[in-house]
C-alpha positions as CSV (number, residue, x, y, z in Angstrom):
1,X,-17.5,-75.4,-28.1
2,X,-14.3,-74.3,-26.3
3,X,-12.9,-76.6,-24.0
4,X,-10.1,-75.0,-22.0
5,X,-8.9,-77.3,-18.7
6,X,-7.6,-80.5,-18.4
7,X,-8.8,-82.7,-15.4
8,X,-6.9,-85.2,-13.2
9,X,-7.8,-88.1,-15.5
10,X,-6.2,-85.7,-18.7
11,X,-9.3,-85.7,-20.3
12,X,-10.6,-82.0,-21.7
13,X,-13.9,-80.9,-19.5
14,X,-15.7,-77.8,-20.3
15,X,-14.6,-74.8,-18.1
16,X,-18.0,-73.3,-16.8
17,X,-16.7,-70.4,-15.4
18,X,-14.7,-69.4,-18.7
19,X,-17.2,-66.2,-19.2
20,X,-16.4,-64.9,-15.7
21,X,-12.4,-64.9,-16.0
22,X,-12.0,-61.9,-17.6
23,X,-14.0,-59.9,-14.6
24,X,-12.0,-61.9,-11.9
25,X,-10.1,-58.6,-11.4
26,X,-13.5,-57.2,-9.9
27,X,-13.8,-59.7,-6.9
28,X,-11.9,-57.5,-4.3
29,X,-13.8,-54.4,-3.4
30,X,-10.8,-52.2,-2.3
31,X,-7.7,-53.7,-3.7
32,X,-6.0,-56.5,-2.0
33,X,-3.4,-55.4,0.1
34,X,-3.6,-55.3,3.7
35,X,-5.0,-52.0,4.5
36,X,-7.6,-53.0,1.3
37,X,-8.9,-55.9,2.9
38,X,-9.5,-54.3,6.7
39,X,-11.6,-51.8,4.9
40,X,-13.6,-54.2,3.2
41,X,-14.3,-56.1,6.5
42,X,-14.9,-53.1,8.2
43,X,-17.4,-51.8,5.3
44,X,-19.1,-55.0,5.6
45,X,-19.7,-55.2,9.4
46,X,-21.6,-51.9,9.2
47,X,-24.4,-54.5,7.6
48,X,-24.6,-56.8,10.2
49,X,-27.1,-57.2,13.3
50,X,-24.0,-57.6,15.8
51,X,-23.1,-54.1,14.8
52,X,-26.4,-53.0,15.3
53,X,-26.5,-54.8,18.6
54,X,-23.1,-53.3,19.8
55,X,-23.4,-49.5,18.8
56,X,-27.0,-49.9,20.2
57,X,-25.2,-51.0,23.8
58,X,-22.8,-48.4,23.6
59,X,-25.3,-45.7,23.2
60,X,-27.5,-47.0,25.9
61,X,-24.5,-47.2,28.3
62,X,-23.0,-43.4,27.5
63,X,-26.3,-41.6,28.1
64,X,-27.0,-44.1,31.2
65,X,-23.5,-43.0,32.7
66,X,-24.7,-39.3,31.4
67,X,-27.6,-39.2,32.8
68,X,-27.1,-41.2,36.0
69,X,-24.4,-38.7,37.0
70,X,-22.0,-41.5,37.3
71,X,-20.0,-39.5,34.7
72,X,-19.8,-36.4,33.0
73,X,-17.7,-36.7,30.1
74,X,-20.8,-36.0,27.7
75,X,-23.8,-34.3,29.7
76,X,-26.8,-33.6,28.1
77,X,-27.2,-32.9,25.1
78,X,-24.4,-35.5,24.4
79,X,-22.4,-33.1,22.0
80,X,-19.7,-35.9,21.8
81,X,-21.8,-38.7,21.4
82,X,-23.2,-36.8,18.4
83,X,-19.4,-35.8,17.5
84,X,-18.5,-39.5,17.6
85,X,-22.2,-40.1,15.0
86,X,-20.8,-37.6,13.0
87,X,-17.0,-39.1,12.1
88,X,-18.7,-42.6,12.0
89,X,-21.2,-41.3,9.6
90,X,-18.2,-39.6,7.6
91,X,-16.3,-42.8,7.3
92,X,-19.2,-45.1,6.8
93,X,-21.1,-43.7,4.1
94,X,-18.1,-43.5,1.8
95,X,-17.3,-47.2,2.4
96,X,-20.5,-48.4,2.1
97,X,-21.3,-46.4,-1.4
98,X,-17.9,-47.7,-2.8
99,X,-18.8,-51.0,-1.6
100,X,-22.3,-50.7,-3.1
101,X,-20.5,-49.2,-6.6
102,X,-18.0,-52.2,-7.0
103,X,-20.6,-54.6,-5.9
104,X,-22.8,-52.9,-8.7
105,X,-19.9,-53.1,-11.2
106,X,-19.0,-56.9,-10.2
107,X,-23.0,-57.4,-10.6
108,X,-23.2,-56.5,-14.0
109,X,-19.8,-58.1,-15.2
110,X,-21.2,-61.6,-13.5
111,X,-24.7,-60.8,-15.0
112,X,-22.8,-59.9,-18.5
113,X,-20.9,-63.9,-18.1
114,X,-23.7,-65.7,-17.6
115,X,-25.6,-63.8,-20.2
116,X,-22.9,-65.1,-22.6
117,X,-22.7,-68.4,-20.7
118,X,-26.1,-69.0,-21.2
119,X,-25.9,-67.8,-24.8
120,X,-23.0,-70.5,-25.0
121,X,-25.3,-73.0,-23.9
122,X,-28.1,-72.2,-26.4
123,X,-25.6,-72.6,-29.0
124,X,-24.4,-75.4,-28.1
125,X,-28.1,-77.1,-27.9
126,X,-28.5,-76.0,-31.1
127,X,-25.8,-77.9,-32.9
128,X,-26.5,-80.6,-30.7
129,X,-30.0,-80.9,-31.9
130,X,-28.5,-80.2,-35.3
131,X,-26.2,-82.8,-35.0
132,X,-29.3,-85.0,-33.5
133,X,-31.1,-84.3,-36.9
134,X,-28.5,-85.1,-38.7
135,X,-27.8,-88.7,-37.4
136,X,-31.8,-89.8,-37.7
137,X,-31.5,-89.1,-41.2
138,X,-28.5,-91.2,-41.4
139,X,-29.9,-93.9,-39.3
140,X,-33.3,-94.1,-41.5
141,X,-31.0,-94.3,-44.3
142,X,-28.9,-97.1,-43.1
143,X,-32.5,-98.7,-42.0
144,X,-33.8,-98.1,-45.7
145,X,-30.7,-99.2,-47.2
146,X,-30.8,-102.5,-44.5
147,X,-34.6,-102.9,-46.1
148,X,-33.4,-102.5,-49.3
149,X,-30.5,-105.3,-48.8
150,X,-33.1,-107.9,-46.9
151,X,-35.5,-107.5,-49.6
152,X,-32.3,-108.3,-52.4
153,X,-31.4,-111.6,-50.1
154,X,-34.9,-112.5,-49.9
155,X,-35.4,-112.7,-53.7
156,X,-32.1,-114.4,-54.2
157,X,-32.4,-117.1,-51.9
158,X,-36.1,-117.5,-53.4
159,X,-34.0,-117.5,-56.8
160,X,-31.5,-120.4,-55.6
161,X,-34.2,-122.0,-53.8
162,X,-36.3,-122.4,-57.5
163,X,-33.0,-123.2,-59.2
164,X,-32.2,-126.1,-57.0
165,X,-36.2,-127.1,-57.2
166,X,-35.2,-127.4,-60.9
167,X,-31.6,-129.1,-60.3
168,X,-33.6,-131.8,-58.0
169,X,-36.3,-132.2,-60.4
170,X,-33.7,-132.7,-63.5
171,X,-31.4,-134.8,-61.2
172,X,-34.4,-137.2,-60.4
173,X,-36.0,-137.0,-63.5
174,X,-33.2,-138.4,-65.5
């Protein structure tokens, strides 16, 4: 079993995470500098309801003013609107498959760890059960041997108990 850390205390502790070290290079999905990690948040608030909510208002409010005649910036049939759809789309669906690649590739790795993890653990339960064998025989031998011993002190004190019989019986005897 490979114990790696030392706690507060200084006492080794098994390092659960051991198998997943070697992948830690896969928890960023762009990189992590700066312009990395706006990407990242911007790849992942495609996902959410607010950003459904939002570009849903937006929409409704540009073909209101559109249609209303409060503006015409974009009349029917909204070219820009589907202009703005179009470079949204262009930048989105690239982020969102490299996010779904890396997120695929960090998967695996994690699913890889815990496969050895939990092949770890079975080994481990096997020389503990091992070792668990191992002692009961032990123990019933040390219980035999204990038997064994009792049964020797029994004899022997029935031995001196018949020799002083005899000693007491000479003694008064004579």
């Amino acid at each position: 079993m490979t114990r790696l850390t030392a706690d507060n205390g200084g006492a080794n502790r098994l390092h659960h995470f051991r198998f997943h070290a070697p992948h830690a290079h896969l928890t960023s999905l762009f990189g992590d500098d700066a312009i990395a990690v706006k990407a990242e948040s911007f790849a992942r608030f495609f996902g959410t309801p607010l950003y459904l909510v939002v570009q849903s208002v937006v929409v409704a409010v540009w073909v209101a003013l559109n249609l209303l005649g409060l503006t015409t910036f974009d009349p029917y049939p909204f070219i820009l609107l589907n202009l703005a759809f179009s470079l949204q789309a262009a930048y989105a669906a690239p982020l969102i498959l490299l996010a779904q690649t890396r997120q695929a590739d960090r998967d695996k790795a994690h699913a890889d760890a815990d496969a050895q993890h939990r092949e770890a653990l079975a080994q481990a339960s096997i020389e503990r059960q091992e070792l668990a064998a191992t002692q009961s025989e032990q123990l019933i031998d040390l219980i035999n041997q204990n038997t064994q011993l009792t049964k020797v002190t029994q004899e022997l004190a029935e031995r001196i108990k018949d020799l002083t019989d005899q000693i007491h019986r000479r003694i008064v005897a004579g």
